[in-house]
N, C-alpha and C positions, 0 to 999 in steps of 0.2 A: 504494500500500500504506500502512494508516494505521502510523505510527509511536508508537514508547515515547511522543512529545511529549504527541501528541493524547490517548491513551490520560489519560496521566498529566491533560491540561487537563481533560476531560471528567469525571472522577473514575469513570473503566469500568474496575474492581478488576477484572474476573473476564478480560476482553482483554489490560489488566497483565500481571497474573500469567501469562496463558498464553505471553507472548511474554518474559518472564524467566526463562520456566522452560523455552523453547526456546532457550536461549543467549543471549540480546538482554544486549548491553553496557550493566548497568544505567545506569553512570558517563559514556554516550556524550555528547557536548557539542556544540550546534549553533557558528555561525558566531560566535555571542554570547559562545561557554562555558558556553551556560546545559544547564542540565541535567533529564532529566525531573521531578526536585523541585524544582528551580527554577520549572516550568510549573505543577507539585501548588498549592505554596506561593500562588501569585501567582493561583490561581483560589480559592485559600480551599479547596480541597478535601483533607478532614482522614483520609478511607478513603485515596485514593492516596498520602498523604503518611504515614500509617502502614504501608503497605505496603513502600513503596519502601523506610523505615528497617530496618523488619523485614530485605529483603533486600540490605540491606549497602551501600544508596548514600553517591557521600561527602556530608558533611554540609557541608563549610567551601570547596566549589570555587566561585570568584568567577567574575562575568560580566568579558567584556573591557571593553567600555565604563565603567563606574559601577566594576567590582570589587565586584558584590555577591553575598553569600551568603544562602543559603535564609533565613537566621537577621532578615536585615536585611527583605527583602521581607516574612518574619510581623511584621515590625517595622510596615511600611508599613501592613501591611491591617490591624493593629490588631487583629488575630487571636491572643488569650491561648492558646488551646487549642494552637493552632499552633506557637507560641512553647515552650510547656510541651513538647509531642512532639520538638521539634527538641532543648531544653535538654537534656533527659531521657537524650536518642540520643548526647551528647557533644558537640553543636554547642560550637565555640567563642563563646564572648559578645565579646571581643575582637576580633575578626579586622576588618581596616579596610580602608573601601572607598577609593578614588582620593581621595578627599579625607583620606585618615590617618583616618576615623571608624568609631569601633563602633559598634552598634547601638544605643548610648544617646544618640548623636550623632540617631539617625537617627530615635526618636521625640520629637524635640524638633524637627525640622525639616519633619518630617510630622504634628503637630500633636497627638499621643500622649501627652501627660502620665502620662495612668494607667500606661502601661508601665512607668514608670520606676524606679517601685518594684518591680515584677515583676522588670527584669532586675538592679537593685544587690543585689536578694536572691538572685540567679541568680549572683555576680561578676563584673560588668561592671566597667571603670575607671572611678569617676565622676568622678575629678579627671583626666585624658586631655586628651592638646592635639592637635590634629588640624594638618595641614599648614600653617593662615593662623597658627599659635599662640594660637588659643582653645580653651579649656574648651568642656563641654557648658553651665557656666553661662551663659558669657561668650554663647553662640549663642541659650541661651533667651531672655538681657536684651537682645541685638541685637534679636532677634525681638519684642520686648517683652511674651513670654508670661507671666503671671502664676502660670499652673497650672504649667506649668516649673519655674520658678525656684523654687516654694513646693515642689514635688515634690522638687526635688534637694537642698533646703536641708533637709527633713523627712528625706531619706536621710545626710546629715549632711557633705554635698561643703561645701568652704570656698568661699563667696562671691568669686569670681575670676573675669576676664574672659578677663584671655591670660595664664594659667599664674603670673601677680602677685597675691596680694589686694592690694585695692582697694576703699579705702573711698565713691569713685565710683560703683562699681557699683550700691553698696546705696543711695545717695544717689537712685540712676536709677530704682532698683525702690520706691522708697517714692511716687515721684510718681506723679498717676493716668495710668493707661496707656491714654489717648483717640485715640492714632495719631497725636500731633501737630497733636490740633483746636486749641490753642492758635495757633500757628502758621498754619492755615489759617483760621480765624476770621477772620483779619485780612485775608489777601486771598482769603477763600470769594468768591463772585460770585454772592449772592441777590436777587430781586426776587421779593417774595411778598407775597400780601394780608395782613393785620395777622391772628395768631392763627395762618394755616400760618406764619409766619415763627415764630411762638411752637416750635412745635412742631418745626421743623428744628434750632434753637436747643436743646431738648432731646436730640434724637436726638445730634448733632453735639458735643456737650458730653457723651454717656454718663450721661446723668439716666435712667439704666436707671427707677427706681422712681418718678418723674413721669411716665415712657413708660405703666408697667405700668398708672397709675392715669389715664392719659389713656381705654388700649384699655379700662377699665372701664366708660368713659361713655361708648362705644359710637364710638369716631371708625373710621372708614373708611381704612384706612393704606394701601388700594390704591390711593383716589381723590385722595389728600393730593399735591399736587406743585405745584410752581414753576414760572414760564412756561418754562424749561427741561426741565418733565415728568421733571425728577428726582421720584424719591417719596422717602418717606422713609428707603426702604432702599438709595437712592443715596447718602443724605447721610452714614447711619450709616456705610457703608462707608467710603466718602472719608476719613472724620475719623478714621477707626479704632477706630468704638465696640462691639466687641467683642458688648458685655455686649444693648448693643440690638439688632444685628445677629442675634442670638439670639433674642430676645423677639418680633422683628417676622416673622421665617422661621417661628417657634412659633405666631402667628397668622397663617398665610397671607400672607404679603408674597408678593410676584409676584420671581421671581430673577431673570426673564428678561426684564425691563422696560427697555425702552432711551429712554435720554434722546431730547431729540428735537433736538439740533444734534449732538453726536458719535455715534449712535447706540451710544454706550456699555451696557454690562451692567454690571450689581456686580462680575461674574465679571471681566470687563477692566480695572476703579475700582481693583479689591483686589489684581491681578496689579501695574498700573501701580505703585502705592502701597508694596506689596511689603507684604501684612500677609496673613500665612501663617495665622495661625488662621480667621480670616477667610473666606481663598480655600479650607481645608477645609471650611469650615461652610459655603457655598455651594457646594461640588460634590458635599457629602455629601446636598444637598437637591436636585438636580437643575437645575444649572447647564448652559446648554447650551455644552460646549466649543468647538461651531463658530459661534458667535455674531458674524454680522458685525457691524465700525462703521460708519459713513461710508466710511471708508477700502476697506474690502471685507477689513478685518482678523480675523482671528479672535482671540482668547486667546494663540494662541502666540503668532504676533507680538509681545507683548506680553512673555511669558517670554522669549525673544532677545532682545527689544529690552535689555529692564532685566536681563538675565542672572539671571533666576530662577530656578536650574539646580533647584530643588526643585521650581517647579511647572510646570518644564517636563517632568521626569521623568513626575509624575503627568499631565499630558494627554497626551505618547507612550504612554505607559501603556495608559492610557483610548481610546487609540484617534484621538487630534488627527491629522489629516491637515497633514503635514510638508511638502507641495506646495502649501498653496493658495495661488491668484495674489490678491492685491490689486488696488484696480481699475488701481495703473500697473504691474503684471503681474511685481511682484515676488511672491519667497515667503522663508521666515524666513531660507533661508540664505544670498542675500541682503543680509539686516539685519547675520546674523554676522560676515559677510566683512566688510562697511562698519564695523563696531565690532572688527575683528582681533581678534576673539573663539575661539580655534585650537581648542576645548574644543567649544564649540556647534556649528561646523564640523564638528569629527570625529562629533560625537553626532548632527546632522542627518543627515549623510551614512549611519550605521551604521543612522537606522531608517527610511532609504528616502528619502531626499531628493535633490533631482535638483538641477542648474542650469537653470534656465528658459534656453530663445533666444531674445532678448530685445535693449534696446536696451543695457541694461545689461550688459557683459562684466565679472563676477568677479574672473577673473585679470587682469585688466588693472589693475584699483582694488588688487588685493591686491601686485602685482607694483611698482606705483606707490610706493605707501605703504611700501612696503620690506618687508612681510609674506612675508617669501620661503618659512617654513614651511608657510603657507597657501597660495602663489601654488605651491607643489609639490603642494600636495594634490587644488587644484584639477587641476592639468595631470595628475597621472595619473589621477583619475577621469575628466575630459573634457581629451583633448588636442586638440580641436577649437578647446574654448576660447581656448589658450592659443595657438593657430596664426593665429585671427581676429585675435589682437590687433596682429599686424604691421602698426601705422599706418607709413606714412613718417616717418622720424623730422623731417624739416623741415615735415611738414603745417601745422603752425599757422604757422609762419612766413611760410610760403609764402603763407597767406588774408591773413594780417595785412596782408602786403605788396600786394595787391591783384591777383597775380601771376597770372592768367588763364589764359595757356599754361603753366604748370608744374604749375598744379593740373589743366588739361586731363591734360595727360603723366600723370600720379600715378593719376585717372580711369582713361585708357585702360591701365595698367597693373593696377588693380584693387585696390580695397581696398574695404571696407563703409565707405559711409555714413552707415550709421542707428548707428555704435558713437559710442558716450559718452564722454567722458576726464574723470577725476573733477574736472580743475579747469577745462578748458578748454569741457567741454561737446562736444555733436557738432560736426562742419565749418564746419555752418549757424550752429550757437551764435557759434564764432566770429568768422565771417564777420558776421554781423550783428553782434555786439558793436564790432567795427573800421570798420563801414560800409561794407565794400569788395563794392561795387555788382557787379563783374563778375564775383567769388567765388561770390556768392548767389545770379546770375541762371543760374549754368553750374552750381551744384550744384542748384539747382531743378530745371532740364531736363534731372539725371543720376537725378535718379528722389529723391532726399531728403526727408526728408519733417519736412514743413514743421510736423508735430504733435507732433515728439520733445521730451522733455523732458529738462533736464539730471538733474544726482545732487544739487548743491547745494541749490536752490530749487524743483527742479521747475516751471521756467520755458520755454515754447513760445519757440521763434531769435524771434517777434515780439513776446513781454515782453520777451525781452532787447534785442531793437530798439528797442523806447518806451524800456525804462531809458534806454538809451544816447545818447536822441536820435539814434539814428541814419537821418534824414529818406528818404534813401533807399531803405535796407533795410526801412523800415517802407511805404511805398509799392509797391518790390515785391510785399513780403507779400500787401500789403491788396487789389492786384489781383484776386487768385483766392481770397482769404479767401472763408468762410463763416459760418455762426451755431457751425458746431462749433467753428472755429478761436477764433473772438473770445471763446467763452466756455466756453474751458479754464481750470481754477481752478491755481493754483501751492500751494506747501505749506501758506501764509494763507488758502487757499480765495479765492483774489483773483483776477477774470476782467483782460483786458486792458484793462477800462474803468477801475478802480483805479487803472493805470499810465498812464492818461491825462491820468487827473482831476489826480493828482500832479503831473505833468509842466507842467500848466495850459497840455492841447494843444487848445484849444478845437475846431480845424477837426479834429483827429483823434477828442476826442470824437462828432461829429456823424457823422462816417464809421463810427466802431463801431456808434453807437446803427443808421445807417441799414444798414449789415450786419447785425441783427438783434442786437445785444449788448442784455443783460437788463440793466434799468436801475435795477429793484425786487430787487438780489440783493444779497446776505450776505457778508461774508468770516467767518473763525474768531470772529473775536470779537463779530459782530454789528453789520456799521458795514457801511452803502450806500455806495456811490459820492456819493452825496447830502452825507451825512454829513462824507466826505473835502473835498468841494468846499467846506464850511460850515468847518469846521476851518481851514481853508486861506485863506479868506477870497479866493475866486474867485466873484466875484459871477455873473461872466458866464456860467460854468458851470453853476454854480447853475440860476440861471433856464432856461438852454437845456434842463436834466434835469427843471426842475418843467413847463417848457411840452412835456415830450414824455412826459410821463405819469407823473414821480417822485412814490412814493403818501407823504406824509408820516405817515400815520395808520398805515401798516405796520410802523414804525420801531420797535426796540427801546429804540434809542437814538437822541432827539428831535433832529433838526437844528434843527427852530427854537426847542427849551431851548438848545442850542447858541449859537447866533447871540444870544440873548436874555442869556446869561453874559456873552458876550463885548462886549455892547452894538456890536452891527453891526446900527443900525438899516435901515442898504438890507437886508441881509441877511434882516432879520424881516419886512422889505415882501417879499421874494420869496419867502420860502417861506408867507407869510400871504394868496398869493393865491386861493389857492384852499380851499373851505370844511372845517373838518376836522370827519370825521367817522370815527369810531370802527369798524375793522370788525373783529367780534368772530371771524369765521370764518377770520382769519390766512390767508389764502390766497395772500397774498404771499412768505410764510414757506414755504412749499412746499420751496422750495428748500435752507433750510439743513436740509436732510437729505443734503444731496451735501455739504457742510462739515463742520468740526467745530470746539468749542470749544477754539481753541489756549489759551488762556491766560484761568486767575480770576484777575481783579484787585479791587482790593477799593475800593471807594467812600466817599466823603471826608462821609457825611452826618453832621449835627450836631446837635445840642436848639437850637442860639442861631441854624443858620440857617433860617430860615422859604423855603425854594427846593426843594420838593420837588414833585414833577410830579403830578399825580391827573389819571387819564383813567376817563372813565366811560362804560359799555357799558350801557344797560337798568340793572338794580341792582346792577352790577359794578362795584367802585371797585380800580385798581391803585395802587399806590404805589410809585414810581419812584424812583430814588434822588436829589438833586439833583444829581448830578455824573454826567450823562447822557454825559460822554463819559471813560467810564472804561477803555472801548476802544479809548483812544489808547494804551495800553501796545500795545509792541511792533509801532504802526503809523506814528505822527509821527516818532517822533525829537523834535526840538530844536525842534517849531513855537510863535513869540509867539502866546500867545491874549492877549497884555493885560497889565497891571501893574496890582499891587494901591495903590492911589494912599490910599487912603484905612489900610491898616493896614503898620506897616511893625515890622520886629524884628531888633532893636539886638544884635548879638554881644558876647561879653562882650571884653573889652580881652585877658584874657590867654588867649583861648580860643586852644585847640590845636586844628590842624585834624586832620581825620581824626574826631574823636570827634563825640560827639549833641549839637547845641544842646541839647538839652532838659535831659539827666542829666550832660554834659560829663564822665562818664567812661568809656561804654560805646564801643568802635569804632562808626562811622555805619557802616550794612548798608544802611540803604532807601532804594534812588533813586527821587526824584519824577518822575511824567510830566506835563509832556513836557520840563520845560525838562531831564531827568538830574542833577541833581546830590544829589548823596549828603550827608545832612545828620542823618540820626536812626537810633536803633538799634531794634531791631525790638522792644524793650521798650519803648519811648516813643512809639511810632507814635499810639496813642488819644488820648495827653495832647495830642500835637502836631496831631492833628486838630483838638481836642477848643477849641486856641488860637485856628482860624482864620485865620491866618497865610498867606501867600505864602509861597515858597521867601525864605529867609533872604540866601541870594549874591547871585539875581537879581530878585530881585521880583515874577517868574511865578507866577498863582494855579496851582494843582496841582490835577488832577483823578482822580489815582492814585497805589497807591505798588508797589512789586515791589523783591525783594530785588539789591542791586546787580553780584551776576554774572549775572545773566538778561539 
């Protein structure tokens, strides 16, 4: 039987009416408390929602989830008309949802400017502190909305952040509001032929009106992109250029264009980033919400991850599928339990979120971590859950110890396998992490499986064996390994041949390669196994991976500009043995579509240094950066490439540690790669480029920089 709901979504006045006028509980309220104007409102249909006023619904009854009222939702859809009927009817403009906000809160967070005035003229509170103790200002200037801020200031709220003026504030709103392209400039991560690098450079800076006068003389802004196949409405996003991200949607920019190593979307760039005008103005154009990455993530992942409660309302909304697995067969809730998020939990679960069966057990992670509120919510929506997780409490002991017959006994008593311990890893994990040989060979033949990954690293019991060195356990492994096994990627997109190369396990190299391990493959940030071996100054290796087919001409980043920095002349004899030749069809690259771009770092090039790489295709010239291994961030650590013999710089006598060589009064933020040490402030970073300089402590040339909690 259709109900008041449908009636009411569908805007069928005359069905309405007939079932309101046969008794029907107009006030009747689903699971939600949402109410048939609730349904009216949130379809934009303006007949049902005068109807229902007319007969006597309440206007101010809040949902349970959000706590919102009719009033907030015409807020959302940006619906005047809607707004005006509700006001008119008595709706409260006040009434505050779970966050303590009114509806002036709420077109501010939903990208709404124009309302703002509609509802201060309506009596809204515009000076109002919602539960964290900020203003609707203070949320516009987080948000770094322009239109906001100018809105509220125009209604005549006093410039205040949390319920304090604050002469900060307006300091914040006077600067250009680029999303922090200052900041990312420095460590953006571009390689682009001379003139597109021009023009990232504008978008990425908010030269809205160099943009408008570029698309005048006809540039093609679908075809514009960097060997990353970012366009230019990847870059505008990322930097948070508002005003471009407008201009380039206005002329056909493509929304749903995905990089090609994260398979990123603008729509996922602007969730990550958290820049709300943004993420409206791309789903007001047709953003597709289920937009996978690499990962097999959609959009929400993305709102849980970074706790976007704003845009993650808007894709439940919309219709985001609150289930979908990931390719290691996660779904967002999930993400929420791992970030003891109690808020994102209860709101997954309310619009139909499940726990996946899986290796991953929820309550166990949330029970662990001491999340006991969550680790109840779990257990009574799945108590199954919560019954799995009866590991032996001496399990890991028991592996560590090598203890054969106890772990047998434990076995034949019963317990799962395939579960995960968020620090321990599965049985196998740990067994292989200890070496204990007779652990690994009896959970093998108990059926375990040898593909599980942990929660940490997302690392196979056999990267954890290479880590470990553990000779044995990794021989077991390798017994019945296959090509699937050796080239599972961990959360760097790193196969087991990475951990080999590291390891500088020659004979284990050779055994992956002959199990079929891909040799021409990628991690996040773009570096072969090749690459590692070069860095590393493993000569033997080296050669082994160029004499079994390592393509040097595939490289993003050149192992032998590598080897050539470093003056490792054997090193340039072996990767210089064989003829390079240029192959423009990247088919090497294939692969980093199963990867993704962990991390931009940003590259050390200079006007004074003449060392920058040009490969040339037919009449294609790229221009490389000279500091080809600038994806040693977050992969070396602490590796010697060398010492700068020739330039050396003198600390001053009364320098204070802790602050910037350069300005010696700013705190040092920026650690150099690889040697780490922390020596400049992220204002000085160009100047001290710009010096050519080694690390100041140790003498290590630097081929990156990254801020110092990364």
């Amino acid at each position: 039987m259709t109900s008041l709901f449908d009636y009411a979504a569908k805007d069928d006045v005359f069905n309405l009416k007939k079932l309101i006028n046969s008794g029907a509980d107009i006030n009747r309220t689903n699971e939600n408390n949402e109410t048939a104007l609730h349904f009216a409102v949130v379809k934009g249909n303006v007949k049902a929602t005068r109807l229902l006023i007319s007969c006597g619904a309440n206007l101010n009854i809040q949902t349970a989830v959000f706590g919102e009222t009719p009033l907030h939702l015409a807020v959302q859809q940006n619906n005047r008309e809607l707004i005006n009927l509700l006001l008119d009817a008595g709706a409260d403009p006040n009434v505050k949802n779970c966050d303590d906000e009114g509806p002036i809160f709420t077109a501010i967070r939903w990208g709404n400017p124009d309302i703002i005035s509609l509802l201060a003229d309506r009596g809204c509170i515009l000076n109002d502190v919602n539960k964290f103790g900020q203003t609707p200002y203070g949320v516009a200037t987080h948000f770094q909305s322009r239109k906001s801020t100018s809105a509220l200031v125009s209604c005549g709220v006093t410039p205040q952040i949390s319920g304090v003026p604050s002469i900060l504030s307006l300091d914040k709103m006077n600067k250009p509001l680029v999303g922090g392209s200052e900041k990312k400039k420095v460590f953006g991560f571009r390689q682009s032929p001379p003139g597109i690098s021009d023009l990232f450079e504008v978008v990425s800076t908010n030269q809205v009106q160099v943009l408008q006068d570029q698309l005048k003389k006809g540039i093609k802004i679908n075809e514009v992109a960097n060997f990353n196949k970012e366009t230019l409405l990847h870059s505008a996003v990322l930097y948070g250029s508002t005003d471009c991200v407008e201009v380039l949607i206005q002329n056909g920019a493509l929304v749903n264009e995905k990089t090609e190593f994260g398979l990123e979307s603008p729509l996922q760039i602007a969730i990550r980033e958290g820049f709300f005008d943004i993420f409206f103005l791309l789903i007001r154009n047709g953003a597709d919400i289920e937009s996978e990455n690499c990962d097999g993530e959609t959009p929400i992942f993305q709102a849980v991850k970074a706790n976007r409660i704003e845009m993650f309302r808007v894709l439940v909304r919309r219709g985001a599928d609150v289930n979908h697995q990931n390719v290691s067969g996660f779904t967002p809730i999930n993400f929420a339990v791992l970030a003891s998020n109690k808020f994102m939990v209860e709101a997954l679960l309310f619009y139909g979120a499940t726990f996946p069966q899986g290796q991953f057990n929820p309550y166990m992670f949330a029970f662990k971590a001491g999340d006991d509120e969550i680790a109840n919510i779990i257990q009574c929506e799945s108590p199954n859950l919560a019954e799995e997780t009866r590991l032996p409490p001496n399990l890991f002991q028991i592996i560590k110890a090598n203890n054969m017959d106890e772990l047998q006994a434990l076995i034949t008593k019963g317990f799962r396998l395939d579960l995960v311990d968020s620090l321990e890893g599965s049985p196998l994990h740990c067994a292989c992490r200890a070496d204990a040989i007779d652990c690994v060979k009896l959970l093998i033949e108990s059926g375990a499986d040898v593909n599980i990954i942990d929660i940490q690293n997302r690392e196979t019991p056999f990267m954890t064996a290479i880590n470990s060195q553990s000779e044995q356990s990794i021989r077991e492994l390798l017994q019945n390994a296959d090509a699937d096994l050796v080239n599972v990627r961990n959360k760097e997109g790193e196969t087991s041949l990475f951990y080999a190369v590291r390891k500088n396990n020659y004979n284990l190299v050779m055994d992956l390669v002959t199990k079929g391990a891909e040799i021409n493959t990628y991690n996040n940030n773009g570096v072969t196994p090749l690459y590692v071996a070069t860095g590393l100054k493993y000569t033997d290796i080296a050669r082994y991976l160029m004499d079994n087919g390592a393509d040097i001409t595939c490289e993003i980043h050149q192992s032998i500009k590598l080897a050539q920095d470093m003056n490792e002349r054997e090193l340039v004899d072996v990767l210089s043995s064989k003829p390079v030749t240029r192959d423009n069809s990247r088919t090497a690259r294939s692969d980093l579509r199963k990867s993704r771009l962990g991390s931009r770092c940003t590259t050390a090039s200079t006007q004074g240094r003449q060392s920058s790489l040009t490969m040339r295709s037919g009449n294609t010239t790229l221009n490389n950066s000279s500091t080809l291994a600038n994806a040693l961030a977050n992969t070396y650590g602490t590796i010697t490439l060398g010492r700068d013999e020739e330039k050396t710089f003198q600390l001053p006598e009364n320098f204070q540690e802790g602050l910037c060589v350069v300005c010696q009064r700013n705190k040092a933020t920026q650690k150099l790669i690889p040697c780490n040490h922390v020596c400049t402030c992220h204002g000085c970073i160009k100047q001290f480029i710009e010096m050519q300089i080694p690390c100041p402590f140790c003498g290590l040339k630097f081929y990156a920089t990254k801020p110092a909690g990364e």
